[in-house]
N, C-alpha and C positions, 0 to 999 in steps of 0.2 A: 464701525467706529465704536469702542468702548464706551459705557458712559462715567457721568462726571466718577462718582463712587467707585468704579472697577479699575484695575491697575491696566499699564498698553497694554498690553496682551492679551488682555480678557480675562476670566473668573480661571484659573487653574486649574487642571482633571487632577480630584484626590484632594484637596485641601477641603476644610471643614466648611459648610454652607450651603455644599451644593444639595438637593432635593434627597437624592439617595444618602443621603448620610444617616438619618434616622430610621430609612427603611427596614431595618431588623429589627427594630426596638419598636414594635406594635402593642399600645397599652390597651388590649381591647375591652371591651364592658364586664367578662367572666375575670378577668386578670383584677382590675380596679378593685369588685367588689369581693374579690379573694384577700384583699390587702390589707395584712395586720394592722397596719399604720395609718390613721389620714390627717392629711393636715389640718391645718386651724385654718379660717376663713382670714381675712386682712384685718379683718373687723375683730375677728376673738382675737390675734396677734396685740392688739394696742390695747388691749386690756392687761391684768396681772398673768397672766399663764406665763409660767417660766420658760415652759417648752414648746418646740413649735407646733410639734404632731401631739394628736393622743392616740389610744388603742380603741380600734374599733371590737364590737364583740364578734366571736367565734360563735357563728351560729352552729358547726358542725362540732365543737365541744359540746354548746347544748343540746346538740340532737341526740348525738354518744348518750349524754348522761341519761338524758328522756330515755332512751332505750333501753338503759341499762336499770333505772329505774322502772320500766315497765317489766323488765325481764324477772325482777324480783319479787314485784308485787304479783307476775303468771305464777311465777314458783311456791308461793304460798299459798296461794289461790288453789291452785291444783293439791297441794298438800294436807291442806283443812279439805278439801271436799274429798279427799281421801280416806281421813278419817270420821269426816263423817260417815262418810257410807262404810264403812266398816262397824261402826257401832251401829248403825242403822239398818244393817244386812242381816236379813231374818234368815239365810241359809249359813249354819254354824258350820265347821270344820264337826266333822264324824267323830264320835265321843270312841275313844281307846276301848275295848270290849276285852274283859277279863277271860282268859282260856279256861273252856270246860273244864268239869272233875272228868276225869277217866273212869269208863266202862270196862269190866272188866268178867271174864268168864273162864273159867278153870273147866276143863273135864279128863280127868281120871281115864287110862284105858287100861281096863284088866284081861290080864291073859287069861287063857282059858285051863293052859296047862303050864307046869314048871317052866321058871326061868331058864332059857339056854345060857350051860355057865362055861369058859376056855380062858385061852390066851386071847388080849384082845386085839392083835394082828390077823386071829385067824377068823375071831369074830365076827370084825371088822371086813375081811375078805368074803363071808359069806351072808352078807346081808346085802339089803336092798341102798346101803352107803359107801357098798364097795368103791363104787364109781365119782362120789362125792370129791372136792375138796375139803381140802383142810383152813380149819380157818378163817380168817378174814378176807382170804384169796376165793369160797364160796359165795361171798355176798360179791353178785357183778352187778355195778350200774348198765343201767340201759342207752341205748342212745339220747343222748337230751338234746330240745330244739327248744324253740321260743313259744310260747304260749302267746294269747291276745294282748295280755298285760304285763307277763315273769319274760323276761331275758334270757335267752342261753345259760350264761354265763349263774343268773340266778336260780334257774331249774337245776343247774349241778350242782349250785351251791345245796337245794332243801336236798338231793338226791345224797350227797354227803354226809349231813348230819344225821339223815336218815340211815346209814352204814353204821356212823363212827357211830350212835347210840345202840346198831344192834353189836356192835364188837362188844363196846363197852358194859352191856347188859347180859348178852347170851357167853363171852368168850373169853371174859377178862378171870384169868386164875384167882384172884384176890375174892373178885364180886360171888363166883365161885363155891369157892371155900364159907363165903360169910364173916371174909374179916373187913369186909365195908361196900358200901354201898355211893362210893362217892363219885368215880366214873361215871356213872347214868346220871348222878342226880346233877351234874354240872351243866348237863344238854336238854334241862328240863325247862319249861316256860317258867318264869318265876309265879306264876300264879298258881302252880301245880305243885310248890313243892312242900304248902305245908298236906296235903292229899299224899305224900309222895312219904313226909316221915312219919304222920300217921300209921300207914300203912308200915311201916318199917317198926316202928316203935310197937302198936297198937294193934296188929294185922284182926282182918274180920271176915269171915265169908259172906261177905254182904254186897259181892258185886262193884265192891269201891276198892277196898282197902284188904286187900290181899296182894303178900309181895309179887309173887308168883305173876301179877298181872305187869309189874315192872320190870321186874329180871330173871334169870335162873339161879338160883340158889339152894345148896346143898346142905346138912344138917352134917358140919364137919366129923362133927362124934361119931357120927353114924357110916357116911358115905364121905371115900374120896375116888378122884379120877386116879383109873387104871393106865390113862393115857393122855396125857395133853392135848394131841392132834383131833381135836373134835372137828366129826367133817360135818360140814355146811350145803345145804345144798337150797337155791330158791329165787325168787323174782322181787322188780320196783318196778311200782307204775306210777307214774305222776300226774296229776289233773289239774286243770285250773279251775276254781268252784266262783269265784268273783277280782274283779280289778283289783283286790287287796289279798285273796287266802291261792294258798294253795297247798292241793293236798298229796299227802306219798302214800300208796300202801305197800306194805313191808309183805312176805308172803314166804317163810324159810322154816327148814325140817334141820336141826339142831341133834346129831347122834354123838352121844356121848358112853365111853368106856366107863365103869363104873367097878368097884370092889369095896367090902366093906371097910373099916376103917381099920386100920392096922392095932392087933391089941397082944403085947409080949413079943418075944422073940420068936415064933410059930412060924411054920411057911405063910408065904400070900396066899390068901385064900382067891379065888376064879375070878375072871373078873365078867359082866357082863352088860350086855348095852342099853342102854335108856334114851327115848326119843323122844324128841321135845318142839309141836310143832305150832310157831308162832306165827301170827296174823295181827298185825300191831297197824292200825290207819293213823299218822302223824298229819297235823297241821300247821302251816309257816305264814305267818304273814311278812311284813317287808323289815318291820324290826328284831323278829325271828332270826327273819337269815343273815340280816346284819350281825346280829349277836351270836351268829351259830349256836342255835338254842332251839328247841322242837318243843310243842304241845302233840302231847299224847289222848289221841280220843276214844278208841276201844282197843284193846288186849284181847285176845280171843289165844286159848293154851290148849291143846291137847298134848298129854302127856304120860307114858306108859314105856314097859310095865310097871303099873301101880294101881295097889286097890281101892276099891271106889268110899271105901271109911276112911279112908289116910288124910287125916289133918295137914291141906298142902295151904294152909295160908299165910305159914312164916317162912316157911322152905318145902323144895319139893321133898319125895318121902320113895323114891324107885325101889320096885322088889327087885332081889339080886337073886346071883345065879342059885338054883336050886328052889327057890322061893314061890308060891301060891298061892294068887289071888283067897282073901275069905269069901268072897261071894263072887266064883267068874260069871255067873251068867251067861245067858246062852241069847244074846244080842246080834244084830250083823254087826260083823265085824267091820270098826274103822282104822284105816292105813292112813297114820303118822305122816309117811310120808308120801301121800296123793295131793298136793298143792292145787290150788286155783280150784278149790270147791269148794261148796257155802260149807261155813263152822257147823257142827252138831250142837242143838241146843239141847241137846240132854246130860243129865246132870251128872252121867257113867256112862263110860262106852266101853265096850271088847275089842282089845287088844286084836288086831287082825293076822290070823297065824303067820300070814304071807311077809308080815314086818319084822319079825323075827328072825336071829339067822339059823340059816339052814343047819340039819342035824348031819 
């Protein structure tokens, strides 16, 4: 039987009252206190409040902020103590070290007997640079690999400059001749280069400032080449000396054609060969090879035929064909072109017959 309140039939299935009606809508304790909004009590209602709810606080806005306010105050934190210990860091960055003067050593080799004089094809055929190349095609690099500190790629780089300096120094027609000297000096360390015009300007046999210890050069009035094709013959070796240097040594026999210099409308007079054997140890550090630029540390020249009084410290001075040592001396003979042996420290040597070409 219904009661007094329910209609005949009893409470409806689906109309609004029954138990399950609010069953989806669960306001549980996390929901509540997540709730931007809470009402006013009955009590704050009958006062002036216009409205019924107010805003409760966002405690995860304020946590954001706190956070983000922490986050700022680490980053500064860590920033000053950065520069603190930066001014406070008794280990300084490695002070820049200015590149050596260059060492440099000239020795003369005087023939014993007249210059062999010809054509300098045939010359050329009967010497000990028959088999040479010609050129810049003489200078070969070596295989380059990585060193503990230098890179492949930067070991080719010092192996390069170390070339394009001996092109530019031993092969360059201009440098040559002695109508300039600005191909070498552009590959030069800039600490070198007032040592460098010195020596150009000023030349001295004083083991610094002789050109001779920079480049080959001819006394044009006197001597020109009989033949462009100067052949080349010689080695590079590379080392690594510390974390920051590294070094090249250069190691090439330089045979040049030579005849005096043209004077009137006269036949050419013979032409004959001069050799010129350079041992140049070059050093790079990491803004070196950046700059493709070389410090030059010792020169080491053997150079003949020529006699051991020949003023070579503004240009070389070669006896030509027909020509005789003033004092040959009767020395053992040094060969020009014997590579990969210690320099002669004496101050003249004798031309070795064997470097000469055959009669």
């Amino acid at each position: 039987m219904a009661g007094r309140g329910d209609p005949p039939e009893g409470t409806p299935e689906g109309l609004p009252g029954g138990e399950d009606e609010y069953r989806s809508v669960v306001f549980d304790e996390a929901f509540v206190r997540a709730a931007r909004l809470q009402e006013f009590s009955a009590q704050e209602r009958m006062g002036e409040h216009a409205q019924a709810v107010r805003s409760r606080p966002t405690w995860e806005g304020r946590s954001g902020s706190r956070q983000a306010l922490l986050l700022v105050l680490l980053i500064v934190l860590a920033f000053g103590t950065a520069v603190y210990l930066g001014v406070r860091n008794p280990y300084q960055p490695p002070v820049d070290q200015r590149a050596e003067a260059l060492r440099t050593l000239m020795v003369p080799l005087a023939p014993q007997d007249p210059v062999p004089g010809g054509e300098a094809a045939a010359l050329f055929a009967r010497s000990p640079a028959a088999e040479y190349r010609i050129g810049a095609a003489g200078i070969n690099l070596p295989l380059a690999g990585r060193t503990s500190h230098f890179s492949e790629s930067q070991v080719v780089s010092a192996l390069g400059i170390a070339k394009d300096y001996l092109v530019a120094s031993s092969l360059e027609p201009d440098v040559l001749a002695g109508l300039t000297v600005r191909p070498p000096r552009l590959l030069l360390d800039p600490d070198q280069l007032e040592q460098f015009d010195r020596s150009v300007e000023s030349p001295q046999d004083d083991g610094r400032h002789a050109v001779s210890g920079w480049l080959v050069r001819f006394d044009s009035h006197r001597v020109v080449l009989a033949d462009p094709a100067v052949r080349v013959q010689g080695t590079l070796h590379f080392a690594e000396i510390n974390s920051d240097l590294l070094d090249v040594m250069a190691d090439h026999t330089f045979t040049y054609a030579v005849r005096p210099a043209a004077s009137g409308s006269g036949p050419t007079a013979r032409a004959s060969l001069y050799t010129v054997h350079r041992e140049l140890h070059f050093r790079f550090d990491r803004e070196d090879l950046r700059m493709h630029r070389a410090e030059l540390l010792t020169s080491t020249v053997e150079a003949g035929p020529q006699s051991c009084d020949a003023d070579t410290t503004g240009s070389l001075r070669p006896l030509l064909a027909g020509e005789r040592a003033a004092d040959p001396g009767r020395r053992a003979g040094t060969d020009p072109y014997a590579t990969g042996r210690p320099a002669v420290a004496s101050l003249c040597g004798t031309l070795a017959p064997s470097a000469q070409p055959s009669l």
